[in-house]
TORROVEX-726399 format. One record per residue: residue number from 1; x, y, z of N, C-alpha, C, O in turn. Coordinates in nm, 4 decimals. Atoms other than C-alpha are relative to their C-alpha. Layout:
N
NUM / X / Y / Z / X / Y / Z / X / Y / Z / X / Y / Z
...
***
This chain:
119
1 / 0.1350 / 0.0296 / 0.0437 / 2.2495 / -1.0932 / 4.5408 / -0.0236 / -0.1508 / 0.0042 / 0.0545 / -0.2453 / -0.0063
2 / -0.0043 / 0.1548 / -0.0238 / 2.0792 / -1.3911 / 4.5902 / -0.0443 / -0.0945 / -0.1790 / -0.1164 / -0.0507 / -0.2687
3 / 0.0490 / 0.0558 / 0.0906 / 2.0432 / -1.6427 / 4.3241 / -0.1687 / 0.0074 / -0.0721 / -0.1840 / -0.0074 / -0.1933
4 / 0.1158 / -0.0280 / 0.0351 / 1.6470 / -1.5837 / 4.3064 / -0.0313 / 0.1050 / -0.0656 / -0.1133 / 0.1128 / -0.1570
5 / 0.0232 / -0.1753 / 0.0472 / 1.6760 / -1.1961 / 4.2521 / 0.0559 / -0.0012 / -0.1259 / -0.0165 / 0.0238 / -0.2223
6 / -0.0079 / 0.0262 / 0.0928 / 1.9123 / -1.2602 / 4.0106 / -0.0771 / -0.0740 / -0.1378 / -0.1029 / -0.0079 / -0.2384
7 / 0.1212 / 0.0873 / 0.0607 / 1.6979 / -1.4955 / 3.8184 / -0.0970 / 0.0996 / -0.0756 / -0.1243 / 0.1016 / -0.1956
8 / 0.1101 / -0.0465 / -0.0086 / 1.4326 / -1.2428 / 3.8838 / 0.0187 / 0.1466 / -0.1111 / -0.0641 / 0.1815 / -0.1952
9 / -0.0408 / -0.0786 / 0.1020 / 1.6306 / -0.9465 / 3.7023 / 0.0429 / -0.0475 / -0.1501 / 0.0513 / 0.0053 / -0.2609
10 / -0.0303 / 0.0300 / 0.1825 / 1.7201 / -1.1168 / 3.4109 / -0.1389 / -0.0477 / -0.0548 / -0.1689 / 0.0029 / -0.1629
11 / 0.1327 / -0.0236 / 0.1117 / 1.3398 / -1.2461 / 3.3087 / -0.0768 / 0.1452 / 0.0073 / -0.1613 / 0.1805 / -0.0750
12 / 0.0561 / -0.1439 / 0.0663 / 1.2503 / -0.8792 / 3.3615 / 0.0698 / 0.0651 / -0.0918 / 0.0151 / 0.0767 / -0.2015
13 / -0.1172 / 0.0354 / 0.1434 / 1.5339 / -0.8075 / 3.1390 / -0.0332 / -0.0166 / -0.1540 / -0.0405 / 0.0685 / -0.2427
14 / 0.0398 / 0.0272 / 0.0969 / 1.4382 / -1.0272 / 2.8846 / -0.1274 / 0.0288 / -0.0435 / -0.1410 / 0.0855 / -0.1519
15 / 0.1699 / -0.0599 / 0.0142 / 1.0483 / -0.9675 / 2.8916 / 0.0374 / 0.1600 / -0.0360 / -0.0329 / 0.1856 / -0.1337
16 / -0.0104 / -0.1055 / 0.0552 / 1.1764 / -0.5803 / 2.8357 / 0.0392 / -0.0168 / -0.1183 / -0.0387 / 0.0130 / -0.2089
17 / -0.0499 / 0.0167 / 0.1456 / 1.3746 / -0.6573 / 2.5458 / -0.0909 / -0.0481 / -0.1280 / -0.1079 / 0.0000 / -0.2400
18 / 0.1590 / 0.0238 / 0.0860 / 1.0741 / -0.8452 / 2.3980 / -0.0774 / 0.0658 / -0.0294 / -0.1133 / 0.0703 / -0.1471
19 / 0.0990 / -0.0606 / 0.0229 / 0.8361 / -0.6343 / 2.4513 / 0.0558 / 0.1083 / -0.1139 / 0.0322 / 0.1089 / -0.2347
20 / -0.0848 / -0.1347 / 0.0859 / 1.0480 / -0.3119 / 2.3200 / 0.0247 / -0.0883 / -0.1679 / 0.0016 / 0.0047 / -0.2451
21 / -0.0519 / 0.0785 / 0.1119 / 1.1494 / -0.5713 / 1.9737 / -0.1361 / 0.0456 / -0.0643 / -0.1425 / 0.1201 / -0.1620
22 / 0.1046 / 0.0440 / 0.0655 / 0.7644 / -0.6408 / 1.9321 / -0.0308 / 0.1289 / 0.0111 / -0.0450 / 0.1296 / -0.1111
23 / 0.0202 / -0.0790 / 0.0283 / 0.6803 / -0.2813 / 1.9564 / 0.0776 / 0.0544 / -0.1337 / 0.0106 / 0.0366 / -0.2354
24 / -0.1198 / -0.0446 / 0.0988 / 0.9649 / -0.1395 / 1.7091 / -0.0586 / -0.0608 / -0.1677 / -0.0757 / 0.0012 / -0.2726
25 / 0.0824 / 0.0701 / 0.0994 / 0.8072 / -0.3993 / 1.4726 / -0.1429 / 0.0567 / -0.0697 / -0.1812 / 0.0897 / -0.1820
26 / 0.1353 / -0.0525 / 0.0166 / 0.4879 / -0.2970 / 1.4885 / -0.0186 / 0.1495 / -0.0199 / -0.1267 / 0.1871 / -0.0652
27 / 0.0127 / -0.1595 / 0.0462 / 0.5220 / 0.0740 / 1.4426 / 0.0954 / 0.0078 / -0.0989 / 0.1128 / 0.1263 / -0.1273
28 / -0.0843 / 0.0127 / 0.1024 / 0.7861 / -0.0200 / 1.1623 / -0.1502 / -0.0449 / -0.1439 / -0.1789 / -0.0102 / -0.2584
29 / 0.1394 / 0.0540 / 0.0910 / 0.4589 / -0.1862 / 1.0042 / -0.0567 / 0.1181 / -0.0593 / -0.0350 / 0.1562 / -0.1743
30 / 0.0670 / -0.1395 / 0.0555 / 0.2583 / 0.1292 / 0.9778 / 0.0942 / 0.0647 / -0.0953 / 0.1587 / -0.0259 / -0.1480
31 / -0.0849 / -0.1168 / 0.0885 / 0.4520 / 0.3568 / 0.7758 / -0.0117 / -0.0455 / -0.1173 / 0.0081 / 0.0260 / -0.2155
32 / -0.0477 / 0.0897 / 0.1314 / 0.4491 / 0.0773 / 0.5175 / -0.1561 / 0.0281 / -0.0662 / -0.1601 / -0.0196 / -0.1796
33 / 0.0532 / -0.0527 / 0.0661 / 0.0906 / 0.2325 / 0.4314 / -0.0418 / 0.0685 / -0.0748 / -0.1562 / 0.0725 / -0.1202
34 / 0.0452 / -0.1516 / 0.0616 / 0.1173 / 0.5333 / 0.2665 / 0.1507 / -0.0441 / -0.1303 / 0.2629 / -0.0899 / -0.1092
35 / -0.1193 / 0.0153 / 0.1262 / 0.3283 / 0.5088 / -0.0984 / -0.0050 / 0.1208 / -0.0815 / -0.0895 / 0.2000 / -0.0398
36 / 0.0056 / -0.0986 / 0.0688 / 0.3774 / 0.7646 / -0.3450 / -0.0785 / -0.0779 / -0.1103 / -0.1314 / -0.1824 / -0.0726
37 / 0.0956 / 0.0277 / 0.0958 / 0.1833 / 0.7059 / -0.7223 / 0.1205 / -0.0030 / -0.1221 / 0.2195 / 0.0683 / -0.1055
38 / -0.1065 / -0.0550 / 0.0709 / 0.3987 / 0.6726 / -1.0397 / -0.0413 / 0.0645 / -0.0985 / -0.1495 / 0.1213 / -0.0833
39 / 0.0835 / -0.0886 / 0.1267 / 0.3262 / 0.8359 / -1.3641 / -0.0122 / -0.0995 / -0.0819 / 0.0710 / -0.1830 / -0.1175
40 / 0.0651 / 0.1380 / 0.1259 / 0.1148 / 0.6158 / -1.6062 / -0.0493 / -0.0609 / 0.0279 / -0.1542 / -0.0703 / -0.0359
41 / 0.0885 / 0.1447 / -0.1018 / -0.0121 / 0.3490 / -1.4060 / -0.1371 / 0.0396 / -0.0443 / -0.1681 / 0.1444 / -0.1010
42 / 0.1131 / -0.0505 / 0.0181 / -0.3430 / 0.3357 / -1.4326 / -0.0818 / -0.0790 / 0.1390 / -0.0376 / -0.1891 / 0.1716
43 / 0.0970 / 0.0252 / -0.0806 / -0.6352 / 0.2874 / -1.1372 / -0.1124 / -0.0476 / -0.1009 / -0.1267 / -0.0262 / -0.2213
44 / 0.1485 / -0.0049 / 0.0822 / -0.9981 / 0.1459 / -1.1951 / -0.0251 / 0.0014 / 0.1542 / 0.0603 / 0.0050 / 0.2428
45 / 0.0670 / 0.0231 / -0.0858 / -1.2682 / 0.1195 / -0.9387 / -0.0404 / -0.1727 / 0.0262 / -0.1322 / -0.2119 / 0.0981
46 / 0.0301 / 0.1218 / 0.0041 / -1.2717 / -0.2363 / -0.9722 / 0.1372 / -0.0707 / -0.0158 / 0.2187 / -0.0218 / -0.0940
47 / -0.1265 / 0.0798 / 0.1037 / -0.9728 / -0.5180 / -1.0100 / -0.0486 / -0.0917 / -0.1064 / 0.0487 / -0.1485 / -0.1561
48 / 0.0372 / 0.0948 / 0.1119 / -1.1581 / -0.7375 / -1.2769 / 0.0129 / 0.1761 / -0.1113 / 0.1216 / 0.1934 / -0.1666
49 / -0.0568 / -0.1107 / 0.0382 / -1.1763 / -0.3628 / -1.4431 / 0.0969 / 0.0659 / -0.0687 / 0.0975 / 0.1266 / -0.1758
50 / -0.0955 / -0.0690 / 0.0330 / -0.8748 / -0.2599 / -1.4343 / 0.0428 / -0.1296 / -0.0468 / 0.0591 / -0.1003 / -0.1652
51 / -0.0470 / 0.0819 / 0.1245 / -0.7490 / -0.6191 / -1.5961 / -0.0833 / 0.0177 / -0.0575 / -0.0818 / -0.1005 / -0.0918
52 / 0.1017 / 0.0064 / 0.1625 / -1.0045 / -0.5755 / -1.8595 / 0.0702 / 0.1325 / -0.0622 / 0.0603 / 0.1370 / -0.1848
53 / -0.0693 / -0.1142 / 0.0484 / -0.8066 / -0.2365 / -1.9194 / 0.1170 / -0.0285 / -0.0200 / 0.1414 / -0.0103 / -0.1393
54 / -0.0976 / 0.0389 / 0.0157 / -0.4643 / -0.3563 / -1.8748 / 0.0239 / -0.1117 / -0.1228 / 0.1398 / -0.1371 / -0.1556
55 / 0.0149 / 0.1220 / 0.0503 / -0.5646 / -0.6542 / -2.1131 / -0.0389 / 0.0312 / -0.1842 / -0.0271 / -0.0289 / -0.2910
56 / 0.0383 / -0.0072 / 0.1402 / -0.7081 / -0.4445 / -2.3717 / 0.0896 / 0.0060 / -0.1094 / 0.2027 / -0.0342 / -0.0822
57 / -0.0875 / 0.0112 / 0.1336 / -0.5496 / -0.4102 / -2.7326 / -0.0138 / 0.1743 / -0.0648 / -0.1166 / 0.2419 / -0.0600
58 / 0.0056 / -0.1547 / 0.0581 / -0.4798 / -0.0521 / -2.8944 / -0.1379 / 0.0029 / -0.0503 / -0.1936 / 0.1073 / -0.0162
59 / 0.1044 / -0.0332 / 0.0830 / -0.8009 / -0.0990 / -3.1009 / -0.1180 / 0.0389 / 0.0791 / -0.2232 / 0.0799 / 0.0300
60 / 0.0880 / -0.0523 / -0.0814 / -0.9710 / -0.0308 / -2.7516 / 0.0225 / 0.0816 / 0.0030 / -0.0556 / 0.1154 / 0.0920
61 / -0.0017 / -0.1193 / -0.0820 / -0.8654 / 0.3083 / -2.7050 / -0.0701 / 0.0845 / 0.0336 / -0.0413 / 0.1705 / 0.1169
62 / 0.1569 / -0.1300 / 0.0200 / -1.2267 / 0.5093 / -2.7683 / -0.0578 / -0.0920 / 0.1778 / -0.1365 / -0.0370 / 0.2547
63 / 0.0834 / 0.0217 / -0.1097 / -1.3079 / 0.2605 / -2.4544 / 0.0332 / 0.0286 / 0.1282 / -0.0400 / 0.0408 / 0.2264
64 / -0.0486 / -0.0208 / -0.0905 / -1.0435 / 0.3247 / -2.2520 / -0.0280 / 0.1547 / 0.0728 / -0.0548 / 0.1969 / 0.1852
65 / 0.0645 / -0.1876 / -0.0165 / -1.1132 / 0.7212 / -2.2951 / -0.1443 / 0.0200 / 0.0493 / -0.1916 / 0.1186 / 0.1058
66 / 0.1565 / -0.0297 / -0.0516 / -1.4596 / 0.6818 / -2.2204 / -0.0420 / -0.0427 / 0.1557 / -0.1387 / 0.0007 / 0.2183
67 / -0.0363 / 0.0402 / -0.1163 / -1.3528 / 0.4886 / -1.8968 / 0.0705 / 0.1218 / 0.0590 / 0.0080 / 0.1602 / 0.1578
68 / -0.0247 / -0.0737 / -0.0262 / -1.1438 / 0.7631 / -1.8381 / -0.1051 / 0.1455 / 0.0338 / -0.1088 / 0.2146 / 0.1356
69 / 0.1133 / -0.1344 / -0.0819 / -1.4380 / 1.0544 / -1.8453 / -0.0496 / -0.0679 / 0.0793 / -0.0555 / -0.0091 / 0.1873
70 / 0.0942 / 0.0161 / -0.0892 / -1.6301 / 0.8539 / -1.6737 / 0.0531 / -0.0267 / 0.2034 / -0.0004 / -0.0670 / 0.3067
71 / -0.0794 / 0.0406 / -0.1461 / -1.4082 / 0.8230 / -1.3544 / 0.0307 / -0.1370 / 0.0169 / 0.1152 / -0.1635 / 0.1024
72 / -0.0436 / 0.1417 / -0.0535 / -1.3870 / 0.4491 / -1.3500 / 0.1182 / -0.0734 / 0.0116 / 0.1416 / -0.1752 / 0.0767
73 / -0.1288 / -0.0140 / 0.0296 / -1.0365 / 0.4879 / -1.4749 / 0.0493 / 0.1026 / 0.0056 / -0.0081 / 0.2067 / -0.0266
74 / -0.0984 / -0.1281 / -0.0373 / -0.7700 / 0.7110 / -1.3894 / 0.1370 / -0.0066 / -0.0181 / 0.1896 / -0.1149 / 0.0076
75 / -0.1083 / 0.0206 / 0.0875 / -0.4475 / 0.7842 / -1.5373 / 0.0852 / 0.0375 / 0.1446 / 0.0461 / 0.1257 / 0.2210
76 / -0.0754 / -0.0511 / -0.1411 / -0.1803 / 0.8016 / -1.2308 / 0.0956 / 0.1696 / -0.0073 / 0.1293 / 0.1968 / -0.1225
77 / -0.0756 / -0.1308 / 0.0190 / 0.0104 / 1.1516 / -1.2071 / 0.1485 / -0.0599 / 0.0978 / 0.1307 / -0.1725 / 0.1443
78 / -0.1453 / -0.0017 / -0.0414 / 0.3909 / 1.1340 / -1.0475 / -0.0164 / 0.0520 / 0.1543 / -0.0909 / 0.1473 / 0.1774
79 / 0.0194 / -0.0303 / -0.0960 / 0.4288 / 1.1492 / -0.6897 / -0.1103 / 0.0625 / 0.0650 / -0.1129 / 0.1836 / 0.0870
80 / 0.1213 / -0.0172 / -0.0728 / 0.1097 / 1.1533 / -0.5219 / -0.0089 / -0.0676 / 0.1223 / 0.0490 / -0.1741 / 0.1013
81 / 0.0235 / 0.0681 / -0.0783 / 0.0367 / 1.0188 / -0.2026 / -0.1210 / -0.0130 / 0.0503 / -0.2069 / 0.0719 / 0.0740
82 / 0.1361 / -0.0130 / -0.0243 / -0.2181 / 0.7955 / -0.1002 / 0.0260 / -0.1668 / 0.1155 / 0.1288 / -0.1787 / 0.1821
83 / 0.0219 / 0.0794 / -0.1314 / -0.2698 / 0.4949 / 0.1472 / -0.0513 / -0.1423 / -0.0470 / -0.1604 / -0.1492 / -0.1036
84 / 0.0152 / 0.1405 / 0.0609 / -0.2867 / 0.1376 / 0.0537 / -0.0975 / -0.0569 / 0.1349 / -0.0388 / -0.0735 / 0.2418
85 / 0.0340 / 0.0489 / -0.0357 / -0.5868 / -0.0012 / 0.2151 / 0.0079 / -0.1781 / 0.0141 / 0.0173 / -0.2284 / 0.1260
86 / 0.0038 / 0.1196 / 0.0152 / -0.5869 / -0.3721 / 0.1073 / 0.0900 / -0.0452 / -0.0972 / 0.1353 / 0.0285 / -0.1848
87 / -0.0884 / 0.0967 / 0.0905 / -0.3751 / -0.6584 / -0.0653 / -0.0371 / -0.0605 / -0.0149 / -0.0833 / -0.1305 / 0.0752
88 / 0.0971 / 0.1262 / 0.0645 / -0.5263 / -0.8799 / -0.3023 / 0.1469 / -0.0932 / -0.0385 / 0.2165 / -0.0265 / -0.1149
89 / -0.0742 / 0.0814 / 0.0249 / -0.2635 / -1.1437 / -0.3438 / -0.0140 / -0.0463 / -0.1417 / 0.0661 / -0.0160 / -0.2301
90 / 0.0875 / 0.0320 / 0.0630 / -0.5022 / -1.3192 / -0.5704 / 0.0291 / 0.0588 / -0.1537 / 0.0822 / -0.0072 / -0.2430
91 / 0.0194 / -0.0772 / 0.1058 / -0.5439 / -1.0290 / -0.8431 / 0.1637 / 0.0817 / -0.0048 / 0.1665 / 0.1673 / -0.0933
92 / -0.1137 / -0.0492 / -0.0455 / -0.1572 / -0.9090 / -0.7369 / -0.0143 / 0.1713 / -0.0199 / 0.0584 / 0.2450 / -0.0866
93 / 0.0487 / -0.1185 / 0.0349 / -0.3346 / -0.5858 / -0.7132 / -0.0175 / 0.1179 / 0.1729 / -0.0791 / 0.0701 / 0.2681
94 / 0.0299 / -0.1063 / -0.1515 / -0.3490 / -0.2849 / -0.3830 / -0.1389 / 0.0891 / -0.0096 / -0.1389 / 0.1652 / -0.1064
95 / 0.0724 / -0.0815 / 0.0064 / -0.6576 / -0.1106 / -0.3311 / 0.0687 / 0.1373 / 0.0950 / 0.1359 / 0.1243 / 0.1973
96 / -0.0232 / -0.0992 / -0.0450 / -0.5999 / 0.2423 / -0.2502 / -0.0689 / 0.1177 / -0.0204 / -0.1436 / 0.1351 / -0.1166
97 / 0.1009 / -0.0938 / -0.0024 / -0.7397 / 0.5675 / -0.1482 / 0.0790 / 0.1313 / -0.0288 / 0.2007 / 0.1163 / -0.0399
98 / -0.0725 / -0.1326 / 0.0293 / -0.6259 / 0.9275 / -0.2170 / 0.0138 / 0.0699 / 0.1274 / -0.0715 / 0.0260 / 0.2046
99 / 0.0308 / -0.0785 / -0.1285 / -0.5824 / 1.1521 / 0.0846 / -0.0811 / 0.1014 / -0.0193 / -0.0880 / 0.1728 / 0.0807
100 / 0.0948 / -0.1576 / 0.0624 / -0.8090 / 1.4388 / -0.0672 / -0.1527 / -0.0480 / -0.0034 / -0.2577 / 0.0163 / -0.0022
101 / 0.1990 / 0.0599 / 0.0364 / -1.1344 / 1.1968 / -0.1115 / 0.0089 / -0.1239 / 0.0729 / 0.1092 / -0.1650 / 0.1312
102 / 0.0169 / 0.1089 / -0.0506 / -1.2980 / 0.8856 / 0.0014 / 0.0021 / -0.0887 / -0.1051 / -0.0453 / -0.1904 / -0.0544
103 / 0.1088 / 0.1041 / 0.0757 / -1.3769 / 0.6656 / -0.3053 / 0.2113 / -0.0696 / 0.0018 / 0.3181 / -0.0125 / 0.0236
104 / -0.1103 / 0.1141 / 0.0557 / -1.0850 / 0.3736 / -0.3863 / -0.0122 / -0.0427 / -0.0747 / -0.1194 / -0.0887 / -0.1139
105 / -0.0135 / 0.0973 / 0.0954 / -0.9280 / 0.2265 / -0.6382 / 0.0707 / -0.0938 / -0.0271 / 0.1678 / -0.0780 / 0.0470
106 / -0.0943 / 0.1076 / 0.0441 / -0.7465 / -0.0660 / -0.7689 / 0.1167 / -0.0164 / -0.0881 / 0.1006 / -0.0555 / -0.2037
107 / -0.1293 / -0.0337 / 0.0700 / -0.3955 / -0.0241 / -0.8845 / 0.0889 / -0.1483 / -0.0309 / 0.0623 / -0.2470 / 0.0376
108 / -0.0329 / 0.1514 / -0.0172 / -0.1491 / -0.3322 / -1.0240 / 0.1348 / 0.0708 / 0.1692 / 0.1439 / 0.1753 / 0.2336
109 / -0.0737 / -0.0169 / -0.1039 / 0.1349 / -0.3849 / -0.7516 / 0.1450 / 0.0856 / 0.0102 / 0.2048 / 0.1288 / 0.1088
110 / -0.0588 / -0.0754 / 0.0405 / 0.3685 / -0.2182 / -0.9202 / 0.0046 / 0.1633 / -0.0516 / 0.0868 / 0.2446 / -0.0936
111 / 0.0051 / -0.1800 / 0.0427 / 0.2355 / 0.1170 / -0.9849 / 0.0120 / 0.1054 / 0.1115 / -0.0457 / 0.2117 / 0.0885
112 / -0.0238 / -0.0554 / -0.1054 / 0.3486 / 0.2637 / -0.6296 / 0.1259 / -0.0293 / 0.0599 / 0.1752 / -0.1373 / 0.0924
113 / -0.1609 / 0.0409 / -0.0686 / 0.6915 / 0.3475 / -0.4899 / -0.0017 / 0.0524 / 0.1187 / -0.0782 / 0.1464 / 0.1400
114 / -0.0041 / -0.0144 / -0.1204 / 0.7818 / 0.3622 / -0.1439 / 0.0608 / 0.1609 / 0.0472 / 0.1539 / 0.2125 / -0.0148
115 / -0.0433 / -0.1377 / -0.0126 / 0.8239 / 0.7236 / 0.0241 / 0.1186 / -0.0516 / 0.0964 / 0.1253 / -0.1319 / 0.1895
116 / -0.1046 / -0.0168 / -0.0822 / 1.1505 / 0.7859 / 0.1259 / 0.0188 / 0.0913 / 0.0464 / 0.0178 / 0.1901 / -0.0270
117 / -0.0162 / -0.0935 / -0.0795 / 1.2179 / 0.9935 / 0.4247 / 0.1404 / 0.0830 / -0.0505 / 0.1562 / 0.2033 / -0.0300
118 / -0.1161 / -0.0114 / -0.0597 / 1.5572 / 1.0150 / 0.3756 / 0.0681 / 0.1500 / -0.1667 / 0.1768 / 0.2059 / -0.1807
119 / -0.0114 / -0.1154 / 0.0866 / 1.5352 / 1.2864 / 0.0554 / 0.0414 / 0.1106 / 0.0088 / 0.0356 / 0.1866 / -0.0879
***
């Protein structure tokens, strides 16, 4: 082989290896949307909201319950899965949606654990 060809097989070579890396990556990404729910956590429809709930003091509890009928708050149930639209850095908060409905809510960052396949 001549020195050129050679050459010529190894940056196709490497350009495969790249490409194949930056794919692998990128479909490693996805998956990282969907989490399970834990039990207790609580959602609001809002993140100022849900810290004004997280923030309150026992002597709120008639408000928290009334947040609760009214849907604006929601008490988390145990393994649920639902789909983390957005990351507020900011509010260290995930908006997320349910798979059963459209509406979203605002969870802290901690109230969702990662699904493991490997169960």
């Amino acid at each position: 082989m001549s020195k050129k060809t050679k050459m010529s097989v190894c940056a196709a070579t490497c350009t495969a290896w790249l490409v194949l890396s930056l794919l692998s990556a990128v479909y490693a990404c996805q998956v990282d949307d969907f989490y399970l729910t834990t039990e207790g956590s609580l959602a609001a429809v809002t993140p100022q909201e849900l810290n004004d709930v997280l923030a309150s003091t026992a002597d709120d509890k008639a408000k928290l319950t009334d947040q609760l009928k009214a849907g604006t708050v929601l008490k988390l149930k145990e393994g649920v899965k639902v789909q983390v639209l957005e990351r507020s850095v900011e509010w260290k908060m995930l908006k997320i949606k349910f798979l059963d409905g459209n509406a979203t809510y605002w969870v802290k960052d901690g109230s969702l654990s990662p699904i493991n396949c490997n169960k």
